[in-house]
Every structure is written in C-alpha cells, then in structure tokens.
N, C-alpha and C positions, 0 to 999 in steps of 0.2 A: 452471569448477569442476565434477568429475565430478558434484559431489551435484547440481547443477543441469542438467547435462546429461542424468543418466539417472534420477535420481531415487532414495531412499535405499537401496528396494529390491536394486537392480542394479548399485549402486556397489559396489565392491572394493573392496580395501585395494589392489589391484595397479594399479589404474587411476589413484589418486591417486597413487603413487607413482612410475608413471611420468609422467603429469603434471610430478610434482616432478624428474623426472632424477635419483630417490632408486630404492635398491633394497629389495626387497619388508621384506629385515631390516630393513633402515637404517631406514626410516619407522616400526617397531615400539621403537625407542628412542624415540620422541616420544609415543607413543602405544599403548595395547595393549591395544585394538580399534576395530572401526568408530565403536561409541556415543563412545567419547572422542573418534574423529575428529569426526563429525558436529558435537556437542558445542563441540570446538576453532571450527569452520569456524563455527557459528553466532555463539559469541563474538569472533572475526575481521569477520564482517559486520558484525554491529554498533554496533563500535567497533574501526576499523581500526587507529586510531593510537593506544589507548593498550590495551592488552590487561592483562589483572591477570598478578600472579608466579602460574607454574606450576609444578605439579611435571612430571617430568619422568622419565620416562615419564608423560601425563598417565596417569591410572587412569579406569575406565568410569564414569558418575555414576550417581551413586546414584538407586533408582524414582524417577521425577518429577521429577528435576533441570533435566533438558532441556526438558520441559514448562512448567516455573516458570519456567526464561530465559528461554523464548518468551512467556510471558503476562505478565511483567514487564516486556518491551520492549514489546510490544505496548501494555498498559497506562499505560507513562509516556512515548511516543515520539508516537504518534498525536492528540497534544492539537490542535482544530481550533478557533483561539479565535473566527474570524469567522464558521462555522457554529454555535455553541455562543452566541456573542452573536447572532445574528440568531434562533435559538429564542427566549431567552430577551426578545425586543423585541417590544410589543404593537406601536409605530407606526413606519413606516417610511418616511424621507422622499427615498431615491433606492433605488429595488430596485436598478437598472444598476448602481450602486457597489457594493451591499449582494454580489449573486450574482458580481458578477466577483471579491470579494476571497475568497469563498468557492472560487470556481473557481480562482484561483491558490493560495491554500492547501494545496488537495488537490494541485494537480500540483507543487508545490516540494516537496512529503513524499513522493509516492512517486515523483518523476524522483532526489529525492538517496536516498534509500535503498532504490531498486531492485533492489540485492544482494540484502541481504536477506529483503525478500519474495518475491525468484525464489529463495533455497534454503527459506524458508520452505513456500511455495506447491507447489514442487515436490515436496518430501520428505514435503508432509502426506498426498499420493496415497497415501501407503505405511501413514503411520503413524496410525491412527484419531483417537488423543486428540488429533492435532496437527491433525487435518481440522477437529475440532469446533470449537477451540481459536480455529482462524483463520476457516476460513468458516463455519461456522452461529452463532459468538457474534459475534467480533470486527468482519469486513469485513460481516457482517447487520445489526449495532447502525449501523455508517456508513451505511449504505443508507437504513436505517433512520431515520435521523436529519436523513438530506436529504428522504428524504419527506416528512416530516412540514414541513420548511420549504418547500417547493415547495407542498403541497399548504394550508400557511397562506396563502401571498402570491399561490395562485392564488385562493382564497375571499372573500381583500381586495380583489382585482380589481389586484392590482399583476402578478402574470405571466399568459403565456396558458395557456388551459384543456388538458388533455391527457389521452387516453384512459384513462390507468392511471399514477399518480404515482409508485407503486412501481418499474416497467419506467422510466419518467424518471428516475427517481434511479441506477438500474442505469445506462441509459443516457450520462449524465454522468460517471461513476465509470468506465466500462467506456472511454468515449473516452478520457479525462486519461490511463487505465494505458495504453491500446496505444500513445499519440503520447509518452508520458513517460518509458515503460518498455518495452514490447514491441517498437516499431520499431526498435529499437537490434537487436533479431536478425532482422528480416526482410532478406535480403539484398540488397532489391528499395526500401530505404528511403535509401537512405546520400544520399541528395541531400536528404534534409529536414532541417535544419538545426534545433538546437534552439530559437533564440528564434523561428523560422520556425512550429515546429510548436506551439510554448507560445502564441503569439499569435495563432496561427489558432484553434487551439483554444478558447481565451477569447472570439474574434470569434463564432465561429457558436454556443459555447451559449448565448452572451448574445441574439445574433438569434434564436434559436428559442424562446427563454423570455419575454423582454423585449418588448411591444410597443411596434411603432416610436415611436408617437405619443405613448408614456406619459411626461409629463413627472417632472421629484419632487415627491410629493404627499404628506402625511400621510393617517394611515388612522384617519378617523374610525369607522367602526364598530367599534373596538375602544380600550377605555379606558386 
C-alpha cells in the first residue's frame, strides 16, 4: 500500500493508481482526493471484509472524521483483558501463566492487525493530531500499563528485578511488534516461521522476567 510505503505525506494519487492498474482519472471516480483516499484505505484496514455502503465518488471527510476513526478503533480494538485482569489482581498464584497469557495477547493483536497499525503508524509521521492520537496517548497508556504490572510482581518478589521497568515494558512491546509485525518486511527474515517466531518470543521473555526456581506462590504481602 503506497500510504505505507511512503507515508501520507508523499503518497500521490498517481502512485495508488498505478498500484491499482487504474488511470490517474479512473481512480477520481472512486474518490476525490487523497483525504478520502487515506480515509477509504483506513476504513479497508480495519475491517477488510465487511466495509460500510459508500457513496461513490467517496467525498473528503469532514475536520476530524479521520481522526475519530482512528481513535474509535483504537479505542474499541486494543481491549487486553489478561493484562487488565492481572492490574486489577492483588494475589497471584502462578506469574509463568499470568505474564505468558499476557505476552500472547499482545502479539495475537498486533501479528492480526498489523495493516493497520503500519498505515496507521506510518502516516502519523506526517499528520500531528494522528502522532499524538497513536504514540503519546494510545501506544504510552499500553506501555504504560505493563509497567505498572511488571513493576507490581517485581515488588511481590514474583519477577526479577530490572534496571528501569519502563524501558522493560518498551522492551516487551517493542520485541512482540518486530517478530509479529515488522519481520514480515525484513528481507533477511523469510525463514522464521510464525509459530517459530510467536514461541520463541513467549520463551525468552518468560526467561528473562520469570525466575527459574519460582514456583506458584500466593502473595502474601498484599490483601
């Protein structure tokens, strides 16, 4: 998709349309201009198989439209219910279970909707409200949110200790997306295999977080 390749800035309308084996007119029957394009392509990412009735020429949307789609999805797409119940749990009686269901969570959400967040991600470069939108609220509240779990279960003595919980949290977040999502365009990856890369992944940040010898234990210091 050009908008992912070059980003919103420096996409055409000439580029998608030769993409499409459409000529530069033909493609303005569907559409008539880039904001509808964009627009179209994001409502395509995120629900590929059922798209609402459009008109047609779509028309540009209206201030804010594109912004509200993005924070709606965002919004109702991203629910992490095994990091959200592990907050919410004063006692924990196998962390290994607890952090690996958390760890597969995150990477089934962004290995299946990887579209999406790569036009999301890429076009926010361009577009400010859509920077903020994604990284400084959205993907900071997730960060955000595993920290504070990592930095619980290391203070119960259930994971090991780590220099800055925050950079761990990134850490975790930042592996799941390159082996779930980003390997898919390194051209240097094609032999890792997805349950290859899904299970390994799961394997070492369980190891690095988990100590070996910690059985399942309830956590007395907290009621």
């Amino acid at each position: 998709m050009a908008f992912i390749e070059k980003g919103y800035r420096r996409t055409l309308m000439t580029d998608v349309a030769r993409k499409l084996g459409l000529s530069h007119a033909v493609l303005y029957r569907y559409v008539e201009s880039k904001e509808a394009l964009f627009h179209l392509a994001l409502l395509y990412a995120m629900n590929p198989g059922a798209l609402p009735e459009l008109a047609v020429p779509m028309p540009a949307p209206a201030p804010g439209e594109t912004l509200g789609l993005v924070d709606q999805w965002l919004a109702g797409n991203p629910a992490f219910p095994a990091l959200g119940a592990a907050l919410g749990r004063h006692r924990c009686g196998d962390v290994r279970r607890e952090l690996g269901g958390i760890v597969d969570e995150l990477y089934a959400f962004i290995e299946q909707h990887r579209g999406v967040l790569a036009l999301i991600e890429r076009s926010a470069i361009d577009l400010p409200e859509l920077h903020t939108l994604y990284f400084a609220q959205s993907r900071r509240d997730l960060i955000a949110q595993l920290a504070r779990y990592l930095q619980d279960r290391i203070q119960s003595g259930l994971l090991r200790p780590v220099p800055d919980v925050a950079t761990a949290a990134r850490f975790i977040v930042e592996t799941i997306a390159w082996f779930g999502w980003h390997r898919r365009g390194d051209p240097d990856s094609a032999m890792i295999g997805d349950d290859e890369a899904r299970q390994t992944v799961r394997f070492l940040i369980l190891a690095a977080f988990v100590p070996e010898d910690r059985q399942p234990v309830m956590d007395p210091a907290r009621p």
